[in-house]
C-alpha positions in Angstrom: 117.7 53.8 156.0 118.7 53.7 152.1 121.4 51.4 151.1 124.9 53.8 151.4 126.5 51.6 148.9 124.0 51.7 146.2 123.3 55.8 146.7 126.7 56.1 145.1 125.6 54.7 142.1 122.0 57.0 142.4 124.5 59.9 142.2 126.0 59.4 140.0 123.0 58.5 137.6 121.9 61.7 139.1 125.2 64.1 137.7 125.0 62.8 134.5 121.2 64.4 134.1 121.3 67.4 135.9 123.2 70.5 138.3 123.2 68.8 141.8 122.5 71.4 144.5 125.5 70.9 147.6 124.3 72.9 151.0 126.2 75.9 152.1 128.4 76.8 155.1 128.0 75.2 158.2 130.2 77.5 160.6 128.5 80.6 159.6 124.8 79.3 160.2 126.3 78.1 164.0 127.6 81.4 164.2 124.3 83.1 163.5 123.3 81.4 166.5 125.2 82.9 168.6 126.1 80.4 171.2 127.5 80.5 174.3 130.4 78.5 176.3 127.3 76.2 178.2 125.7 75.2 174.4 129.1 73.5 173.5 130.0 72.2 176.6 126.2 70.3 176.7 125.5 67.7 180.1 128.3 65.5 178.6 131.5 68.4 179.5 129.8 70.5 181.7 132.8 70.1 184.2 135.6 69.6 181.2 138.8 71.7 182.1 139.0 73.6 179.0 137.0 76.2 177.0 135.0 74.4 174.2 133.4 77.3 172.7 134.0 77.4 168.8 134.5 73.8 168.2 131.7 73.2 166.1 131.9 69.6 165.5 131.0 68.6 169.3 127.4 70.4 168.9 126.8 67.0 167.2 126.7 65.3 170.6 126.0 68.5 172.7 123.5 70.3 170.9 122.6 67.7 167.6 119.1 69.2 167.6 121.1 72.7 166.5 123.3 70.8 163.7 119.7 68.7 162.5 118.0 72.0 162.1 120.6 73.8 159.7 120.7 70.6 158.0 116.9 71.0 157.3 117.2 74.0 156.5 119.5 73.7 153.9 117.6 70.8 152.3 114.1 73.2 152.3 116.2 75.4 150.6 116.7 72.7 147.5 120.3 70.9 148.9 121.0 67.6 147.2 123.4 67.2 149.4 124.4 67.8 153.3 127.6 67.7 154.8 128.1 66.3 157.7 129.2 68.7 160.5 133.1 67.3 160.6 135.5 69.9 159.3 137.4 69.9 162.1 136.6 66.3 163.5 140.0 64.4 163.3 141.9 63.8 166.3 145.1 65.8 164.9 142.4 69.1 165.3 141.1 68.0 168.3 144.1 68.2 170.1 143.7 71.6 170.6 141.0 70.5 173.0 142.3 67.6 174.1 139.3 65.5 172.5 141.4 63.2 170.3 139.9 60.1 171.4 136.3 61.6 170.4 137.0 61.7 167.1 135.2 58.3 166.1 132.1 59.2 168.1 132.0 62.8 166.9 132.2 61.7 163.2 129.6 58.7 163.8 127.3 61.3 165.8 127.5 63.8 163.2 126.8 61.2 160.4 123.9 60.4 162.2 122.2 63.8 162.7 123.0 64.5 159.0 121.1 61.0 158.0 118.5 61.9 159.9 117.4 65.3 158.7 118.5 63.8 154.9 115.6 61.0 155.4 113.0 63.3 156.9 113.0 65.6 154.0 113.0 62.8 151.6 110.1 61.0 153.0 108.2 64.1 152.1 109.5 64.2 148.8 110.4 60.5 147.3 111.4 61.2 143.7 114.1 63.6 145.1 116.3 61.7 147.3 119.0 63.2 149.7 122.3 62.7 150.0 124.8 62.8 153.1 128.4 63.7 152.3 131.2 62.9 155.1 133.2 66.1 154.9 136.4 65.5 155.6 138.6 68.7 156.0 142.4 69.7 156.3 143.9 68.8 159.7 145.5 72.0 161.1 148.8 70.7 161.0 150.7 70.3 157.3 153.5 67.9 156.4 154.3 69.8 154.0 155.8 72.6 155.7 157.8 73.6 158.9 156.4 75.5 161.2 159.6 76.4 162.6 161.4 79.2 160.2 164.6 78.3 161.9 164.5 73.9 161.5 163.0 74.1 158.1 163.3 70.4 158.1 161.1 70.0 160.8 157.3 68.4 160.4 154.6 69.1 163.2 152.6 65.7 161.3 153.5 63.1 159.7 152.1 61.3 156.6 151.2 58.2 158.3 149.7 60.4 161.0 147.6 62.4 158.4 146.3 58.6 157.2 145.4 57.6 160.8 143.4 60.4 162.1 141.7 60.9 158.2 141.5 56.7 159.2 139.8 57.0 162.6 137.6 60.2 160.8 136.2 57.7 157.7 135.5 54.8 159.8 132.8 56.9 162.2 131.1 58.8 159.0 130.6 55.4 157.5 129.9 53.8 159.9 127.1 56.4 160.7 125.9 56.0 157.2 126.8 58.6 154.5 126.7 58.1 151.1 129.7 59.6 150.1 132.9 61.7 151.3 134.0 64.7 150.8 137.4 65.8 150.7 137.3 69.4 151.5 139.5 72.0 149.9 143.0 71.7 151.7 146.3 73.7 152.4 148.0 70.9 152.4 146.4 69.1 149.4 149.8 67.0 148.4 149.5 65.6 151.1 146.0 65.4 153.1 143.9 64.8 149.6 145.6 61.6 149.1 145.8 60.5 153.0 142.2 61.1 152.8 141.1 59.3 149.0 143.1 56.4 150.1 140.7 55.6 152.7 138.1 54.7 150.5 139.4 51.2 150.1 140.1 50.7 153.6 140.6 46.8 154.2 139.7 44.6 156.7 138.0 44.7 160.3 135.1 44.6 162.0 133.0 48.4 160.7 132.0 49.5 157.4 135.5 51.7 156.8 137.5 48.5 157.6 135.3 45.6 155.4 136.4 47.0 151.4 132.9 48.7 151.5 133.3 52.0 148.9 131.7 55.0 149.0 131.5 57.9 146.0 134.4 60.4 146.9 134.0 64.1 146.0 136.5 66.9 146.1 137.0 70.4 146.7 139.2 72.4 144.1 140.3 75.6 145.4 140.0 78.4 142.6 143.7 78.7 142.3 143.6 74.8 142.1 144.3 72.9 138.8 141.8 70.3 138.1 144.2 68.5 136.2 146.8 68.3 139.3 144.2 66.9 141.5 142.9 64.7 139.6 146.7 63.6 139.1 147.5 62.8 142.5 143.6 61.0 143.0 144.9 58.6 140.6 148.3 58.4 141.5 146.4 57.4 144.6 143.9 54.9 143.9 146.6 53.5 141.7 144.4 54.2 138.6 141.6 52.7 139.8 139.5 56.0 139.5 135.7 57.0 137.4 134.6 60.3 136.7 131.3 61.8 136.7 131.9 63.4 133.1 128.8 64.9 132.8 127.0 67.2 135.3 128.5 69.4 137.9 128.4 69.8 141.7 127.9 73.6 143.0 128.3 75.1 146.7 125.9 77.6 147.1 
């Protein structure tokens, strides 16, 4: 496995000489495959007392084989990157299937998969490495906003809340080895985007996420977005402590 920590670095070498290709849409490749209640539910929930159907980030322990051959596929197609399968894999999400405590494992498995199908392709073709990026998307719940027209000063999540499922989220795509995260294009961006940035310094512990180990952070900017505001509350984040690949450009195709 290529050193995570130095494939930052490669990457950034790697925007400042030319376009880096990111892959494309997970959900609508799983779609196309038109599952059915049995694929998500796999050996490991055959008996669970909900429908699982639609959540997308368990096929990475139910059906990885699935998720590793869209990641292929992507990377065949000229991907620099992969995300991993994890849009939806924080525990605040996964309440709605009451899978909160499989957020670690679903993050780590998915990691994995992506890692997998990222060195395979590269071992045919060494002077093009691949990367794994550990998406990181919005939570369904915002802190920004009640939910209830009629308690406007009510919050479904809290901040700290937001930190500790984005927390839990980091330490398994880490752990399983990506090279960088991604924090996906959010609702809620004053106040996940900066939950989840200030999880790259995690401190402390016994796992990659808690030992001051770094990884490159990309972002999602909506096109209403400003770049300017986001880059604003990154640094208001990292305290300042923030680099810039100036040159070069990331593109979702």
């Amino acid at each position: 496995m290529r050193d995570s920590l130095n494939s930052g670095e490669l990457l950034k070498q790697l925007l400042h000489e030319r376009i880096v290709v990111i892959d494309g849409a997970m959900g609508t490749m799983i779609q196309g495959r038109k599952l059915a209640e049995a694929d998500y539910r796999g050996q490991q929930f055959a008996n669970y007392s909900c429908d699982l159907k639609g959540n997308n980030d368990l096929l990475c322990i139910t059906r990885p084989e699935i998720i590793e051959q869209i990641h292929r596929q992507f990377l065949e197609a000229g991907a620099d990157i992969i995300e991993t399968n994890t849009f939806n894999a924080n525990a605040i999400s996964m309440a709605d299937y009451g899978l909160e405590s499989l957020a670690y494992d679903l993050n780590l498995a998915a990691a994995k998969v992506a890692r997998r199908a990222a060195e395979a392709v590269t071992e045919k073709d060494p002077n093009r490495p691949r990367f794994v990026a550990g998406a990181i998307g919005p939570a369904n719940k915002t802190a920004s906003l009640s939910p209830n027209v009629n308690d406007p000063a009510f919050r479904a999540v809290t901040f700290d809340q937001l930190v500790e499922a984005y927390f839990e989220q980091v330490r398994g795509l880490m752990n399983g080895g990506v090279d960088l995260l991604l924090a996906e294009a959010s609702f809620n961006s004053r106040f996940n985007n900066p939950a989840k940035l200030h999880l790259t310094g995690a401190e402390g512990g016994d796992s990659a996420a808690r030992s001051g180990a770094r990884r490159l952070v990309l972002t999602h900017v909506p096109p209403w977005g400003d770049p300017q505001v986001a880059l604003a509350e990154a640094r208001t984040t990292y305290d300042g402590e923030i680099q810039l690949a100036t040159a070069g450009a990331v593109f979702e195709v």
